[in-house]
C-alpha positions as CSV (number, residue, x, y, z in Angstrom):
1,X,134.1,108.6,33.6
2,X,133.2,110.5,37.0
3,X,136.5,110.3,39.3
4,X,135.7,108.6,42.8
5,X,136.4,111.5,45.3
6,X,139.6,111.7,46.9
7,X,140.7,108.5,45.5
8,X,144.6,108.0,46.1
9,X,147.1,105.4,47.4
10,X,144.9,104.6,50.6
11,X,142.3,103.8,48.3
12,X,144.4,102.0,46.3
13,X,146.0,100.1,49.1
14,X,142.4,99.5,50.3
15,X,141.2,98.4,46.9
16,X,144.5,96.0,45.8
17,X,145.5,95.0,49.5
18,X,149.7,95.7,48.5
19,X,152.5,95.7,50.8
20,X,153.3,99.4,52.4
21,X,156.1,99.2,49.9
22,X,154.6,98.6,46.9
23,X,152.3,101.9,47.5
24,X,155.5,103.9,48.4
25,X,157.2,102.9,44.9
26,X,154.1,103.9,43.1
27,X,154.2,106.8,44.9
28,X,157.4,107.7,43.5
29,X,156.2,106.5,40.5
30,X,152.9,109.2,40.4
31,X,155.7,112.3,41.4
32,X,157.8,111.6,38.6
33,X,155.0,110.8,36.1
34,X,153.5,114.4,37.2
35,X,156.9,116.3,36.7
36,X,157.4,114.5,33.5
37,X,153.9,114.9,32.0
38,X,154.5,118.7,32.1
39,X,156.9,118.8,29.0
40,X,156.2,115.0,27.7
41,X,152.6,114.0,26.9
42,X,152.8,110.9,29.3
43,X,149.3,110.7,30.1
44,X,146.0,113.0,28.8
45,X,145.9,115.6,30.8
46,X,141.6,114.8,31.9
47,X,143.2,111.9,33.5
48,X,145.9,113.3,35.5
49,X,143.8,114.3,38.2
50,X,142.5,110.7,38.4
51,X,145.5,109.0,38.0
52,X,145.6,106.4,41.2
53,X,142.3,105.1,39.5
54,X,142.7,106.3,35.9
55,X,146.3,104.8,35.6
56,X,147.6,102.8,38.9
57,X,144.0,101.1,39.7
58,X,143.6,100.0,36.1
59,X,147.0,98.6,35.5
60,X,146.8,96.2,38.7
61,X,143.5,94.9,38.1
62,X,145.2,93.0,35.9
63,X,147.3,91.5,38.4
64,X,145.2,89.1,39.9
65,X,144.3,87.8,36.8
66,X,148.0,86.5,36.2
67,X,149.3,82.9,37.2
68,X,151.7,82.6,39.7
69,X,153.4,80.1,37.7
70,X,153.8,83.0,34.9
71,X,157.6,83.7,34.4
72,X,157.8,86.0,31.4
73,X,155.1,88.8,30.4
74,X,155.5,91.3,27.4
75,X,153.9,94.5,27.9
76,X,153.5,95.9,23.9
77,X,153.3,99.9,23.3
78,X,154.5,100.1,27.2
79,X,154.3,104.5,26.8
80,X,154.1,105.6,30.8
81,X,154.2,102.1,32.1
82,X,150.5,101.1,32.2
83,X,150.0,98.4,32.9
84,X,153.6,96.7,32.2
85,X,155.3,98.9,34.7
86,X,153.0,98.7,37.4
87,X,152.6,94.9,37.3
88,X,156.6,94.9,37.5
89,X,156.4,96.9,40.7
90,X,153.4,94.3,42.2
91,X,155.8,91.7,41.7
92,X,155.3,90.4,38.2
93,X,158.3,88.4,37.3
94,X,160.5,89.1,34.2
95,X,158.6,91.8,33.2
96,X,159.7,93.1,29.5
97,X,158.5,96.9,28.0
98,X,158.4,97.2,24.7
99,X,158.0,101.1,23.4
100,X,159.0,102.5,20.4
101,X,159.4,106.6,21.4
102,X,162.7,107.0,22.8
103,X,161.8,110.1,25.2
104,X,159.2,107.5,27.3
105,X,161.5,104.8,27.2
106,X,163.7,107.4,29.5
107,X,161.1,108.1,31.3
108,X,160.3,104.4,32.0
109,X,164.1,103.6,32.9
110,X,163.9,106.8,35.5
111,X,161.0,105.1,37.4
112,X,162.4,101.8,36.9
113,X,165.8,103.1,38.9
114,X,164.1,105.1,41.3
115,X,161.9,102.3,42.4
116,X,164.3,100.2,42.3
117,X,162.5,97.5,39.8
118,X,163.8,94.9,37.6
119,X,162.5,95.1,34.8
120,X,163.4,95.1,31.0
121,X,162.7,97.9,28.9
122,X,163.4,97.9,25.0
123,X,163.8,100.7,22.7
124,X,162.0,99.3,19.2
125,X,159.3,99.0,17.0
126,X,156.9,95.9,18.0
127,X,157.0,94.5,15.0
128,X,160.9,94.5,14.6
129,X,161.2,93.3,18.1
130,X,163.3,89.8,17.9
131,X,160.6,87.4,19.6
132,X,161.0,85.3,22.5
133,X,158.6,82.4,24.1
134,X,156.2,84.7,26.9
135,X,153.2,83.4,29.2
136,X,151.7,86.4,29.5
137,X,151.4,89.6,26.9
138,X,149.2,92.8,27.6
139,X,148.5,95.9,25.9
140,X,146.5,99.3,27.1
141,X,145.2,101.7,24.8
142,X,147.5,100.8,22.0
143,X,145.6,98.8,19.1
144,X,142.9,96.8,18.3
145,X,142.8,93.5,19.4
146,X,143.1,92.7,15.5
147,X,146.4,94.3,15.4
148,X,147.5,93.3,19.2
149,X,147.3,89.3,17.9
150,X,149.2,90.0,15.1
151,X,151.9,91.5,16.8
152,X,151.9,89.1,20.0
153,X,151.6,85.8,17.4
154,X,155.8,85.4,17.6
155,X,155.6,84.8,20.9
156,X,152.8,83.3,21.7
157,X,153.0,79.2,22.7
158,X,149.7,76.9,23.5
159,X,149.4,78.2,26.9
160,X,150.2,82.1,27.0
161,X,147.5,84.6,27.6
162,X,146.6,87.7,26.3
163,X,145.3,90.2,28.5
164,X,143.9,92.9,26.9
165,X,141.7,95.4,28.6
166,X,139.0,97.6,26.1
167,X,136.2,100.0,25.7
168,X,133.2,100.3,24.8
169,X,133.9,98.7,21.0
170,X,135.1,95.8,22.4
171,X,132.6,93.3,20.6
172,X,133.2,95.0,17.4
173,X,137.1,94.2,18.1
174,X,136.0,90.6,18.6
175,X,133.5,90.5,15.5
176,X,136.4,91.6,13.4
177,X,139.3,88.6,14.4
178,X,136.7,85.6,14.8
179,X,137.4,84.1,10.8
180,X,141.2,84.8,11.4
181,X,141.8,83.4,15.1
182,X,141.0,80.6,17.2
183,X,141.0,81.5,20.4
184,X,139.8,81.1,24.2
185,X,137.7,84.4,25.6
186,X,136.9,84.8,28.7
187,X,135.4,89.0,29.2
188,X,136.6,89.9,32.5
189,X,134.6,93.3,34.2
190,X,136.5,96.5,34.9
191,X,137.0,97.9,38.3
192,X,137.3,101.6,36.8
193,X,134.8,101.4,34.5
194,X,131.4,99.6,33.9
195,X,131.7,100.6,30.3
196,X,135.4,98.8,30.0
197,X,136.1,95.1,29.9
198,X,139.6,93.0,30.1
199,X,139.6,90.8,27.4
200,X,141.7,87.3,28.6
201,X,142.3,85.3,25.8
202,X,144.2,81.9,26.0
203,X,145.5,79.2,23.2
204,X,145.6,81.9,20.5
205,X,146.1,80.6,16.8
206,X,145.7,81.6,13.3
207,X,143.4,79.8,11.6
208,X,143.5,82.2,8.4
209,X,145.8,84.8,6.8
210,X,143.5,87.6,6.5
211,X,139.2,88.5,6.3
């Protein structure tokens, strides 16, 4: 994807309409995910250049998109923070990162103090993780929506939603889960890219073991 020119936090300000503040912590945010990404593959370095849109722009777009009402989210596979992280920062509520490599979960615990964010960041494997009832759970680059269910099931209830943004393969990821879930989809557009969609699904429930 072509990166909009000279796109940075005044875009992003422009583009999200956050406090002064919020753009200041993500600021800190970008300088330590640059020093970092130099010795820890944090993010690909094609995207680095492009990482207000790539990274920041992405992650919030999911923001909106989140009930007010929603007290508990679960970020799965959290690596750099996107979108868990940044959604913590915009004010999500009880915000919980869940990542597995020790080295980012320092990393996310650096920006979390240096921000100054509350936020919960846990140390395991996804599906060891001791579940808990959530509202909202979302997941970036980690899995296909296939595996993504299966790992957000134990903490799903009637009303959480899934948030899940995707590529390209997207309706292949949805071909693939329709004989084992039931589920509410709603395909939501992507602001960084026409090619990309975020996938909202609500009342998500097994209906079989496996295809």
């Amino acid at each position: 994807m072509k990166r909009p020119p000279n796109y940075g936090p005044k875009e992003f300000s422009s583009d999200t309409l956050v406090s002064r503040e919020t753009v200041e912590r993500l600021q800190i945010y970008a300088k330590v995910l640059l020093k970092w990404n130099q010795t820890v593959n944090l993010v690909g370095q094609s995207t680095i250049e492009n990482l207000w849109h790539r990274h920041f722009l992405d992650s919030a777009q999911l923001y909106p998109r989140i009930s007010p009402n929603s007290q508990v989210l679960l970020d799965l596979g959290s690596g750099a923070g996107f979108p868990g992280l940044v959604l913590a920062i915009m004010g999500c509520s009880c915000v919980h990162l869940v990542e597995k490599d020790r080295t980012k979960t320092t990393f996310l615990r650096e920006v979390a103090r240096l921000t100054e964010t509350e936020v919960h960041i846990h140390n395991a494997q996804i599906d060891a993780f001791e579940p808990f009832p959530v509202d909202i759970v979302t997941a970036r680059a980690l899995a296909p929506i296939s595996d993504l269910l299966v790992w957000a099931e134990p903490f799903l209830g009637s009303e959480s939603v899934c948030l899940f943004p995707k590529g390209r393969n997207v309706e292949e990821e949805l071909t693939s889960i329709y004989n084992i879930w039931e589920t509410e989809i709603v395909r939501l557009p992507s602001r960084t890219d026409p090619q990309s969609t975020i996938v909202c699904m609500r009342g998500v429930r097994r209906v079989r073991t496996s295809s």
